[in-house]
N, C-alpha and C positions, 0 to 999 in steps of 0.2 A: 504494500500500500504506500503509495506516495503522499508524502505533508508537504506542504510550505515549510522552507527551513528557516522565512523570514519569521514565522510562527509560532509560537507552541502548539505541542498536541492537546488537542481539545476534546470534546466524547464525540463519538458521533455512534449510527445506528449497531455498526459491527465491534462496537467498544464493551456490551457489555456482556457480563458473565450468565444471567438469567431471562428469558423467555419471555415474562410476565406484560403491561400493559403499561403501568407506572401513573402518574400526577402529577399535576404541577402547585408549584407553591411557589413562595415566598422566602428566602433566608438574611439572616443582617440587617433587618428593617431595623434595628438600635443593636449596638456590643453587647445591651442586657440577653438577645433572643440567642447566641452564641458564647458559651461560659466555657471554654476549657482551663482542666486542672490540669495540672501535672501529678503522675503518679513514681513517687522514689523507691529506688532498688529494696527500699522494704517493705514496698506495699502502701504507704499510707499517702494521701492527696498533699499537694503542697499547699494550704492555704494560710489567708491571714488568720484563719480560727487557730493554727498549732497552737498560739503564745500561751493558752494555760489549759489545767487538766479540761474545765467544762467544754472546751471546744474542742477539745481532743475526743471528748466521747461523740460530739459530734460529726467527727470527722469519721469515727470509728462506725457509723450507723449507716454514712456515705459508702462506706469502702463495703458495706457487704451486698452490694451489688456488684461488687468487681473481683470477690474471690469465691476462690472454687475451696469445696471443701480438701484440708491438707490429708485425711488419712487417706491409704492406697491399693486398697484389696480389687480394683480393678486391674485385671492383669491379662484382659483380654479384648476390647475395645479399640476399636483401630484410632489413631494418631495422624496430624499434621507430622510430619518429620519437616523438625525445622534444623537450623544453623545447631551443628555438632557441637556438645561440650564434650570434653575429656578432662576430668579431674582426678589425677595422681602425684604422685612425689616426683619421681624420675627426671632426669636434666633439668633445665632452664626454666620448664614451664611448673614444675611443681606446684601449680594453688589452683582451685577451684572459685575460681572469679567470675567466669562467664554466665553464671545464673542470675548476674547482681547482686552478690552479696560480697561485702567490703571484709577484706579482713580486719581481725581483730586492732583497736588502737590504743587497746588496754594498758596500760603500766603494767610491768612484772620486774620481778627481783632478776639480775644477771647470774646467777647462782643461787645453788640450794645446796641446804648440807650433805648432801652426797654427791655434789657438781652434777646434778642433772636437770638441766632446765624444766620448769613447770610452765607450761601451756595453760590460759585461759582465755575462755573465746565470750565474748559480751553475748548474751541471749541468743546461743546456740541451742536448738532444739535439739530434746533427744529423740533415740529413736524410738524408743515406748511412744512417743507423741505423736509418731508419722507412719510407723505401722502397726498393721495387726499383731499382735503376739504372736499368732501361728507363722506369721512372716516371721517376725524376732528371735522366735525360737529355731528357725530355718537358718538363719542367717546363721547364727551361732553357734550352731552346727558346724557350718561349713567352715566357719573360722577357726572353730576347734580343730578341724580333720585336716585342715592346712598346715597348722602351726604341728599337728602331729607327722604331716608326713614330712615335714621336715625334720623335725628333731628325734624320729623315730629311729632307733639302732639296728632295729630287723629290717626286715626285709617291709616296704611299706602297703599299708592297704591300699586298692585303687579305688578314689573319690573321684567328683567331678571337678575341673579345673577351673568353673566360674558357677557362678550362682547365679541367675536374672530374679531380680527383684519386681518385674514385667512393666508396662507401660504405666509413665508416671505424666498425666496432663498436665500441670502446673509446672509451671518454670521455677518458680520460686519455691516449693515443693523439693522437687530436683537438687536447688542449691542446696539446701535445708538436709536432705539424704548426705548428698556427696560431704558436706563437711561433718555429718553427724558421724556415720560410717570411717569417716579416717581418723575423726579423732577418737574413736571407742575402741577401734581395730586398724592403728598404724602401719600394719603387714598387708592391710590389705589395701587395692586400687579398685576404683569405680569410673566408668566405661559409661557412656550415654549412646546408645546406637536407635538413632530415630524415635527417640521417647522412651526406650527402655534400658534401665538401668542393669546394667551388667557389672557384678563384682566379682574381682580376680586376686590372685595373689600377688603382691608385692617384690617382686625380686630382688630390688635392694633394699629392702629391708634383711634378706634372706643373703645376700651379701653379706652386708654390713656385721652381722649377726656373725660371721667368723673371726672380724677383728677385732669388735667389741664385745661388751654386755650387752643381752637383750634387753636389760635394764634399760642402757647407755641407747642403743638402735633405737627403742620407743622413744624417749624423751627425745633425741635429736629427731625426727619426724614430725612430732608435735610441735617442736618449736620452727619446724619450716612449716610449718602449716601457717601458723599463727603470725608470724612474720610481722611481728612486730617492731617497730622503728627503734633505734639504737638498743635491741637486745640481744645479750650472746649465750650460745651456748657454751661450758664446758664438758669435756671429757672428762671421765675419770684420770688424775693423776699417772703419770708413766714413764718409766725408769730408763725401758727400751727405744734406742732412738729408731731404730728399724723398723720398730714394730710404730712408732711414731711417722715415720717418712708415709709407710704404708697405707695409714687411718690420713696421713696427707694428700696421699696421690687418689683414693676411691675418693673422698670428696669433692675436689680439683674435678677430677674425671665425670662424676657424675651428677655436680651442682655447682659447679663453676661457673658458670654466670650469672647465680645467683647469689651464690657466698663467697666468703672469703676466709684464711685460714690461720695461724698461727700461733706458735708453742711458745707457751711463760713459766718459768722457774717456777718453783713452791718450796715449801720450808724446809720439805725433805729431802731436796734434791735429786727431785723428779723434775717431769716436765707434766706442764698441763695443755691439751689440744682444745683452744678457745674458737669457736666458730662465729662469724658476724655476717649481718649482711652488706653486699656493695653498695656501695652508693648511689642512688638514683639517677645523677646528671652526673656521674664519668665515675673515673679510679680517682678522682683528687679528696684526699683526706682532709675532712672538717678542720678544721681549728676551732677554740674556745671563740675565738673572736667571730667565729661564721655563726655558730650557735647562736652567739648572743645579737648578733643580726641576721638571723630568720627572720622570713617574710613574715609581718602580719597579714591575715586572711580572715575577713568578714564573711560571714555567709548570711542570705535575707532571701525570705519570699519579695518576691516581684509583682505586683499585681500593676496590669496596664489595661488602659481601653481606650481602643482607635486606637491605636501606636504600635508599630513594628518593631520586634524587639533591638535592632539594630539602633533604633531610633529614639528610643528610650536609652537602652546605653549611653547615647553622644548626649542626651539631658543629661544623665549623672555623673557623666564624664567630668562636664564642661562643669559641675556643680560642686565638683569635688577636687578640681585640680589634678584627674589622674588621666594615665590612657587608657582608650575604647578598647586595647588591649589586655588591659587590667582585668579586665572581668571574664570569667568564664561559667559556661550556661551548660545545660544538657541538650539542647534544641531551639530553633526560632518557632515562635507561635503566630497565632493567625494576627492580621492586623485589625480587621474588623469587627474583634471581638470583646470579652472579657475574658484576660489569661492570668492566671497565676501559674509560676515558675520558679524554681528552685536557683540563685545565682552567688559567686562566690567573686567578692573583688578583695585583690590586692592591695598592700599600702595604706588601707585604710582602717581604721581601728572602729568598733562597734560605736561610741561615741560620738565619732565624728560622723558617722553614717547616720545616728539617730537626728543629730542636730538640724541635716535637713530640715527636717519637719512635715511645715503645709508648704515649704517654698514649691516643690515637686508636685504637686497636689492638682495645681493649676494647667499641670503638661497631659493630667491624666495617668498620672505614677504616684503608686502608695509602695511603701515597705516594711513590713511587717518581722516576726520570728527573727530579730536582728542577734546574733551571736559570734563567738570568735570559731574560726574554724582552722584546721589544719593542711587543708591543701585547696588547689584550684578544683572546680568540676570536670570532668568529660564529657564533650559530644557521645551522643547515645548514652549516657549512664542512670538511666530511666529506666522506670518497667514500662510505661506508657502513657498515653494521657486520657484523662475523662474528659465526656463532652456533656452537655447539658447546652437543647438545642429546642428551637419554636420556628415550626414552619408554617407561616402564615398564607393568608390568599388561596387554599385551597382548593384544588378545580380540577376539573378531569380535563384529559387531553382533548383538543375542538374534534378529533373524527373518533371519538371513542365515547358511545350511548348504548352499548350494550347490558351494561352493570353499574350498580349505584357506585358515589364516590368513596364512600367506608369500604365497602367490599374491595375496590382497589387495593385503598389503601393499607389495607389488614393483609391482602395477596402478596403484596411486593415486601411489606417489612418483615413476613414469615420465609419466603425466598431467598431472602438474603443471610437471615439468620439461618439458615439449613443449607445454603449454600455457597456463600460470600462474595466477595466482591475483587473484582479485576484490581491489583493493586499499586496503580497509577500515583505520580507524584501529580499533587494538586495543581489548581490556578496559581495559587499566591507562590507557589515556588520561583514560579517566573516572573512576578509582577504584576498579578495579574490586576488589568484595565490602566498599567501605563505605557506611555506613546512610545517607549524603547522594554522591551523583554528582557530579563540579566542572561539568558542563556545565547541571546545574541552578543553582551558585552563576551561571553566567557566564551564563544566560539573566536571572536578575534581575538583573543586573549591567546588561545591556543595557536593561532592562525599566526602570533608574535605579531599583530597588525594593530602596533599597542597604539601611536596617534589616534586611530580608527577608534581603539577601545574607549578612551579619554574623551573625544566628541561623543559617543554615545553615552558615556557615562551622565554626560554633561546634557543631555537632552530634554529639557522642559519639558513640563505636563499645560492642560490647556486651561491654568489658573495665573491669577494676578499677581499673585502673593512675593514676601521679598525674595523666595529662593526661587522661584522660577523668572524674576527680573533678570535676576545676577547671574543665573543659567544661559537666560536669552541673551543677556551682555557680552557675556564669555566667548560663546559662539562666533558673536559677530565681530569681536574685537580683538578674541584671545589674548586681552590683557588682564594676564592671573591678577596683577596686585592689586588693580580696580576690584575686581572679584569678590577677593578676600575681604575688603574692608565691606562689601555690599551683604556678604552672609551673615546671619548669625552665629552664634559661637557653636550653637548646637549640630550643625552640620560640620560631624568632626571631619567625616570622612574627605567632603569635600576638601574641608581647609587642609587638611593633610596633605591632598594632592596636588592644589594650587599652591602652596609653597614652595613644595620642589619643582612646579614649572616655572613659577617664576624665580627660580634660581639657576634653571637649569637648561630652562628653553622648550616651547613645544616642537617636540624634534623624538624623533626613535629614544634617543640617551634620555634626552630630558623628560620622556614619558616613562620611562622604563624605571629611571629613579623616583617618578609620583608614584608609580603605582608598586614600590619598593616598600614607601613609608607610609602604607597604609596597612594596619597589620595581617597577618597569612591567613588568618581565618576568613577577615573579608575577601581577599583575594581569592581563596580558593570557592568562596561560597557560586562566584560565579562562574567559574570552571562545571562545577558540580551542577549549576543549573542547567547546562548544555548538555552535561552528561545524563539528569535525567531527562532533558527532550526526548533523547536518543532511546532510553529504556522505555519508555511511554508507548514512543511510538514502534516500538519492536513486539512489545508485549501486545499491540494490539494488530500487528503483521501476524506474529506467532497464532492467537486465536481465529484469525481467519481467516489462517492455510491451513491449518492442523487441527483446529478446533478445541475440544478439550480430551483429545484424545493425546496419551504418550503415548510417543511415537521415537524412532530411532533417532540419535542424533540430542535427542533433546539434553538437557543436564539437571542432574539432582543433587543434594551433598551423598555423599559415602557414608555408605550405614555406619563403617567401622572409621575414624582417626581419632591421634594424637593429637594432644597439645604442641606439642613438635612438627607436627603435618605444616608446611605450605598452606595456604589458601587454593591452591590450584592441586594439590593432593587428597582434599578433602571435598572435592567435584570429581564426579561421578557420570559418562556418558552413555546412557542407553544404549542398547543393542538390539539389532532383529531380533532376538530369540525374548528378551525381555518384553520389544513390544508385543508379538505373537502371545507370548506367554501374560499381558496384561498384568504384570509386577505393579507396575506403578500408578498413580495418582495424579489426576491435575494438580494438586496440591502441593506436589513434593516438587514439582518444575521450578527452575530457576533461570532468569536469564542475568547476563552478563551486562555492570556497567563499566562504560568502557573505559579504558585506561590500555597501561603498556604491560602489564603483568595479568591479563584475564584469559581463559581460556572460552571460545567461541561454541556455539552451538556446533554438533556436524552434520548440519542440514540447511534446506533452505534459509532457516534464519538467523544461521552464520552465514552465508549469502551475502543474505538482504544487508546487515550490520556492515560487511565488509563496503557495499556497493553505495550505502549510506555516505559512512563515515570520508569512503573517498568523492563523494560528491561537494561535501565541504575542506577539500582538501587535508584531509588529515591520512596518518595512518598512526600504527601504535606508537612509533618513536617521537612523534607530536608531541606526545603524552607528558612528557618531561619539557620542564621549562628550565633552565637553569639559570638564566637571567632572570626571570621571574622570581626562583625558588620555589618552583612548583613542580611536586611529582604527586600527576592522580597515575596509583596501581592499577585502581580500579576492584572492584567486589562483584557482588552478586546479588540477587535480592529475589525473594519468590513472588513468582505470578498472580499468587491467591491469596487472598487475606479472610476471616474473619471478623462480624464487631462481638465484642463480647457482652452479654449480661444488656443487651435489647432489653429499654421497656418505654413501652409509650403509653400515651394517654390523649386523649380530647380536649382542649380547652376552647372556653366562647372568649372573642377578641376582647381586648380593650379589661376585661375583667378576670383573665386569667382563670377562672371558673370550671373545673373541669363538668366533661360533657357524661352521663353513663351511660354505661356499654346499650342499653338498650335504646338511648335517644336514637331519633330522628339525625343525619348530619346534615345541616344547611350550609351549605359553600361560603354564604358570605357572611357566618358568624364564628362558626369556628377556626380552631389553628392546630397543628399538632405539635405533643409537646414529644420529646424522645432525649431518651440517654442511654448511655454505651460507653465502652472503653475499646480504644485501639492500643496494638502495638506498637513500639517507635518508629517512627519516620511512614506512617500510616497517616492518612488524610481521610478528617469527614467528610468533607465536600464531595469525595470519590465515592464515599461509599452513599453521600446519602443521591450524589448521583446515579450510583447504581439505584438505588431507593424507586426516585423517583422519574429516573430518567423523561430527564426535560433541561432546559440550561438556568442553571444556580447561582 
């Protein structure tokens, strides 16, 4: 299927994933009819209610539409098979992070009386709490029969060499397992293959165990688990330096880029094997003096309305004296809405953030849950987000009088929830409804056609206001330092990058160094908008050569990898025999976004991608900027999505009122109200496009 590339992908009739007939409505009529929350890695909504217990209980009341129950005696129930975890000790990758759950940031003593580190993990669930006994009792079993065929002198019994715990829905469940399980039974490892938890035996632990105590093997396990910040572990005391070199080379070997290693006198004139971790930004060892200037780090709910979170940052920016840099998020939210978000700024101390006050108030930015925190945020490091959504204007589609408008309505929001939604990156990713799209900046960007980017950047909307004056000036004048003095201060971005033209020249050089000093994030944000042009529009090439059938060629993750796997080792390409044999799922399909490090479909829509990509002149080695300092690798993303925890209702306009089930619906009194939870980087507009299919 061919797009305009001048355009984003938009819906149109072969976009979507269900049958049904659809409606039309209304969305964004005010921020209030669009509420999104943020949902954090442990489950709970970010809003301004956290700051004391009563609003915590009502946050608590919110979330039990968002979770599934944690026990797991379903163990037969087919699964989405999403993005692989593997959580064990072994090399580099040693922690079980990928479910969302932060490791521990507890204080602990660096020794204990018999130098073996004591591991405590902050509100780790056990497993009495996440399974059934007759699971636990299983489980226990096999970890018995493991630790015995090792340490057995006879001849050993034959056991089974894993145990599947069977499919586990809940992601945060999963996490919940995986760390419960290694810290109960540090011999063993747990395995995620497509939703189902598979526990094996540990081999280095089973190593380990000949140069040490099992004592000494448990405790260091525990404490790489726990990994907590400046804590070490010791070995028992040791006389032998051979046998010291030794207990040096299997760590080295086996968690060397995670720890680090060496031996300290003792009283007796032994030696003790002290274990630490590396340092997070290189080999360079702290000093008292780095310690004592560690970054301060605020963290604060975010609530905004009307305002794009880019854009609200350059308010706070500008209000606090730091850079747009400063601050790190989990995700940008809608602009037309009301969002609350989880964010975390540097340099700035709780105090100085509260002082704001109402000055912020007037931008349509409040900040709440204000505290000290210990590090930046992550992109992605979300469970999700809630919506809470009003679709007004109600009306059936003009050639569609066969069925009342409720029965629609009731059809298409049951279809989706049983079947889900094409999982398309939204309007707003692109900009949507302004006169330049960011995936056209991020296409010249790639294209190095950086003057090209810099005009477009600089491209006015069809308002009066002073930054679209200073835009229309620039244009016509390209005199940066008129510019600059015309903007307001809250347009950091801007002034970021008129600086260095006017110092530098509007000229390749002198564009290449504005679009240098604006920070990576912004920069790459428009790279990434191009790149999901590109998936949008592949994903809906994909469904309407192939349809929802898999088929050869297509790509899935691999039931089975490592934390040590590649990304490209952990994709998985159908085969003849698989499609014949109907293995697979719409569900488990993934396509490729693109970068220089992805592997393609092997079928027509690695094709299409290739025939794509060189129509805008690229190919994979595009992909890397180094003038820029940009390298997209590129990832994957699945085709299908679900919303979670659907529920809607009837309300009469203007009064918010809900309607019941048995009323009458009149078109031009009622609205509907609906809430749900998506996964990250999941857009409502997509799905309530699928919903309602009609334009949103």
């Amino acid at each position: 299927m061919e797009e305009d590339s001048r355009r984003p992908f938009m819906f149109n009739s072969s976009s979507y994933m269900n049958g049904h007939v659809g409606f039309c409505g209304s969305i964004k009529q005010s921020p209030s009819d669009f509420v999104v929350t943020e949902i954090d890695t442990s489950g709970q909504l970010v809003t301004e209610l956290t700051t004391n217990l009563k609003s915590k209980e009502i946050v608590s009341e919110q979330l039990k539409i968002c979770r599934q129950d944690c026990k797991i005696p379903r163990m037969s129930s087919p699964e989405l098979c999403i993005e692989e975890e593997c959580c064990s000790i072994p090399g580099d990758s040693a922690l079980c992070t990928a479910e969302g759950l932060p490791p521990s940031t507890r204080g602990v003593g660096d020794f204990e009386d018999n130098n073996v580190f004591a591991c405590h993990l902050d509100e780790v669930a056990t497993l009495d709490s996440l399974l059934d006994d007759s699971v636990c009792e299983r489980l226990r079993l096999f970890a018995c029969n493991t630790k015995d065929t090792w340490t057995s002198k006879s001849e050993p019994a034959v056991h089974p060499s894993e145990f599947s715990l069977g499919l586990v829905r809940d992601k945060r469940t999963r996490a919940s397992l995986h760390c419960a399980i290694r810290q109960q039974y540090p011999f063993l490892i747990t395995v995620t293959k497509c939703g189902e938890i598979v526990v094996k035996a540990n081999q280095d632990y089973q190593e380990l165990c000949h140069l040490v105590s099992e004592e000494e093997a448990y405790g260091f396990l525990k404490f790489l688990d726990a990994r907590t910040e400046d804590s070490k572990f010791a070995f028992k005391p040791d006389g032998n330096k051979e046998h010291r070199k030794k207990v040096h080379h299997f760590i080295s070997k086996k968690f060397g880029k995670l720890v680090e290693t060496k031996s300290f006198p003792d009283t007796q004139k032994n030696a003790v094997v002290v274990v630490r971790f590396r340092e997070r930004s290189g080999f360079r060892k702290r000093t008292n003096v780095d310690r004592r200037e560690k970054e301060v780090y605020t963290a604060f709910t975010l609530r905004k309305e009307n305002l794009e979170t880019l854009e609200a940052i350059g308010y706070l920016s500008s209000e606090l004296g730091v850079l747009s840099s400063d601050f790190s998020y989990t995700g940008i939210k809608d602009k037309k809405a009301i969002t609350y978000q989880a964010m975390v700024v540097k340099k700035v101390t709780p105090k100085r953030l509260k002082e704001l006050g109402r000055s912020i108030e007037k931008k349509g930015i409040r900040l709440a849950d204000v505290h000290s925190a210990s590090q930046p945020l992550r992109l992605g490091q979300l469970q999700g987000n809630h919506f809470n959504i009003i679709v007004r204007n109600l009306k059936q589609h003009s050639n569609d009088c066969s069925t009342s408008l409720k029965e629609r309505i009731l059809e298409a929001i049951e279809n989706v929830k049983e079947n889900g939604f094409l999982n398309y990156y939204g309007p707003q990713r692109f900009g949507q409804g302004q006169n330049v799209q960011t995936d056209q900046i991020g296409l010249a960007l790639l294209n190095e056609e950086l003057v090209k980017a810099v005009k477009l950047f600089f491209i006015p909307e069809d308002t009066d206001d002073p930054v679209n004056k200073a835009k229309k000036y620039f244009l016509q004048s390209e005199d940066a330092k008129g510019t600059l003095a015309m903007l307001p201060d809250f347009k950091v971005r801007e002034k970021m990058l008129l600086r260095a033209l006017n110092r530098y020249g509007i000229n390749q050089e002198g564009c290449c160094r504005g679009w240098l000093s604006i920070p990576h994030s912004m920069r790459i944000f428009y790279v990434h908008a191009y790149c999901s042009k590109i998936w949008n529009e592949a994903a809906s090439y994909r469904i309407k050569t192939y349809g929802t059938k898999v088929v050869n060629g297509d790509l899935i993750f691999a039931e089975e990898s490592t934390a040590n796997s590649s990304l490209n080792a952990k994709v998985h390409v159908v085969t003849s025999a698989e499609e014949m044999a109907d293995i697979y799922t719409i569900n488990q399909v993934i396509l490729p976004m693109a970068g220089y490090n992805i592997q393609y479909p092997a079928n027509k829509v690695g094709e299409w991608y290739h025939k794509r990509l060189a129509g805008d002149g690229l190919q994979a080695c595009k992909f890397r900027l180094p003038a820029l300092q940009l390298n997209v690798p590129g990832c994957y993303r699945h085709i299908l999505k679900y919303p979670h925890n659907l529920s809607y209702s009837f309300l009469k306009d203007n009064v918010n009122e809900k309607v019941t089930e048995d009323s009458p619906l009149e078109d031009s009194v009622t609205s509907l109200s609906m809430s749900f939870w998506l996964d990250p980087s999941c857009y409502a507009t997509v799905c309530l496009g699928e919903i309602m299919k009609c334009d949103i």
